[in-house]
Each structure stands twice: as C-alpha cells, then as structure tokens.
N, C-alpha and C positions, 0 to 999 in steps of 0.2 A: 344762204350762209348762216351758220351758227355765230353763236356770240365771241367762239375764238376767231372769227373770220374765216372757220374750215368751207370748204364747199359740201354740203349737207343732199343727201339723197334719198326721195320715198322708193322704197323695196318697189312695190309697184308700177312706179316708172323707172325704173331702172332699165336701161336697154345694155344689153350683151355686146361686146366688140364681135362683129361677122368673125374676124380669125379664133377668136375663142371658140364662140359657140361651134364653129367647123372643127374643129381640134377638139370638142367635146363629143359630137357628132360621130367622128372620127375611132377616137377613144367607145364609143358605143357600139360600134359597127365591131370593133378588135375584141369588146367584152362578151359581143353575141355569138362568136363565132368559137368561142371557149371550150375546153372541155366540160366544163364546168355545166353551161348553159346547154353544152347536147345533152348533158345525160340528162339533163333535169328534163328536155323537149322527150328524150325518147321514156322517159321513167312517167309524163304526164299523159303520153300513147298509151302507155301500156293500162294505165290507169281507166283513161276517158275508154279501153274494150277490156276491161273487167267484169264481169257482169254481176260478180256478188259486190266486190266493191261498188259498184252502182246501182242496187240493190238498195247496200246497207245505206247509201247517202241519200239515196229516194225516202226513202224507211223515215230516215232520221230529219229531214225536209218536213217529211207529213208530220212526225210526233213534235215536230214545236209549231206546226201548226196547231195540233190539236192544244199544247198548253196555252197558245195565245186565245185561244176559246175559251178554255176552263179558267183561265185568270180572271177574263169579261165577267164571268159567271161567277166569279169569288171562291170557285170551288180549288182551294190549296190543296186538299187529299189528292183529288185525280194530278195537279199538276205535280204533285210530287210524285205521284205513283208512274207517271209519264216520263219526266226527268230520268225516274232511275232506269227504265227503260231505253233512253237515248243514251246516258251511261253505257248498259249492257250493249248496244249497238255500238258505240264510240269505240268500246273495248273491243268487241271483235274487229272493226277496220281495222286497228292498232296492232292486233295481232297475226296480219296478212304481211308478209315479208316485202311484198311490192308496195308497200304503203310507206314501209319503214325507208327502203329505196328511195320511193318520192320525198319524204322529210326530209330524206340527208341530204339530196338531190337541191334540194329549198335554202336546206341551211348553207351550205357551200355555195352558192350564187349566191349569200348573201352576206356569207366571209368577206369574198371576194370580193362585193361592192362597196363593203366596210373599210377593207387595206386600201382599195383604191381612194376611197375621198380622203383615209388617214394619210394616203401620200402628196396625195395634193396638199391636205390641211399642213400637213407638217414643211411641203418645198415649201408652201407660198409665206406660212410663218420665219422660217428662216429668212426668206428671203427680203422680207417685210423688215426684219432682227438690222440684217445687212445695210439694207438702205436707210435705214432713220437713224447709223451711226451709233447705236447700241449692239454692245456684244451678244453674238449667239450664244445660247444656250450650249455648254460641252455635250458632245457627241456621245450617245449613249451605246452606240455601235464597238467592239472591238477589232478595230483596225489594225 
C-alpha cells in the first residue's frame, strides 16, 4: 500500500486475469489472420526469393562489417568511403518496387496495432472517467 492506502503494484509482478490475457490471445489470433498481416506474409515471400534484393542485403551485411574493421583501425576515410557505398546499395533496394511493397506491407500492420491499443487506451480511459464518478470527456465523434 501507498501512503493514500491505494493497493500499489510492481509492473513485474503483476499477473494478468486468465480471461484477459485469453481475450488478448484471442484479439491476436483475429489480428493475424488480417488482411493486413497476409499481405505483409506474402510481400516478406516474395522478398526472402528475390535474389538481387538478397544480394543487395548480403552486400550491405558484409560493407558494415568491413566499417566495423576500419573504425578498429581508426581509419575514418575507408569508413566513410564504405558508408557511401552502403548508401548506394540502400538506394538501389529502395528503388525495387517489391521492397516499397514490403514497407507499406510493415507500415500498415503497424497502423493497425496502433488503432487497436488506441481503442483499447481510449474504452478502458472512459471507462475508468465513468466509474471514479467524474464526467467523460465530450465525444469527439459526429454522431
């Protein structure tokens, strides 16, 4: 207990009510099955048998290995001559259209898992508003 006499909780022991975490569970199994989340599965297929795009990211694997060599070595010329190099590589992934696919494929699973906690965050705050007997906040909705 705290000093108002609240019951006080460490984040780490905190245990989840079973029906929650099942309704979370639940809600997870509803979000994988998305459209959202196929394309992203079949856009990360198409990716993982690209062969330049896997290529370029071999490429780009090996050139910051070599800067983390040249760094050891203090030599800044090679690692900046290396860097622009991983640039020019970055640049051409970027400019493969299945790449640009996969980004938006990323970004959009990640709308979607944004709205979703925002709906949660927003019911469970109203509902929080309700029960401790202070007014909700007006509806920003046009109903």
């Amino acid at each position: 207990m705290n000093a108002y006499g609240m019951v006080t909780h460490n984040t780490r022991d905190l245990i989840v009510r079973e029906d929650i975490m099942g309704k979370a569970k639940e809600l997870a199994a509803l979000i994988s099955t998305s459209d959202e989340v196929r394309q992203f599965q079949q856009a990360e297929l198409k990716i993982q048998r690209h062969e330049r795009v896997q290529g370029l990211i071999a490429a780009i694997k090996k050139k910051q290995k070599e800067i983390v060599a040249f760094e050891s070595f203090k030599n800044q010329a090679m690692v900046e001559k290396i860097e622009g190099e991983i640039a020019a590589l970055q640049d051409e992934i970027d400019s493969i259209p299945l790449v640009n696919e996969f980004q938006q494929s990323q970004s959009d699973i990640n709308y979607l898992l944004q709205l979703v906690i925002s709906v949660i965050r927003d019911t469970v705050s109203d509902k929080i508003n309700v029960e401790a007997g202070t007014e909700a906040p007006p509806s920003t909705c046009g109903d």
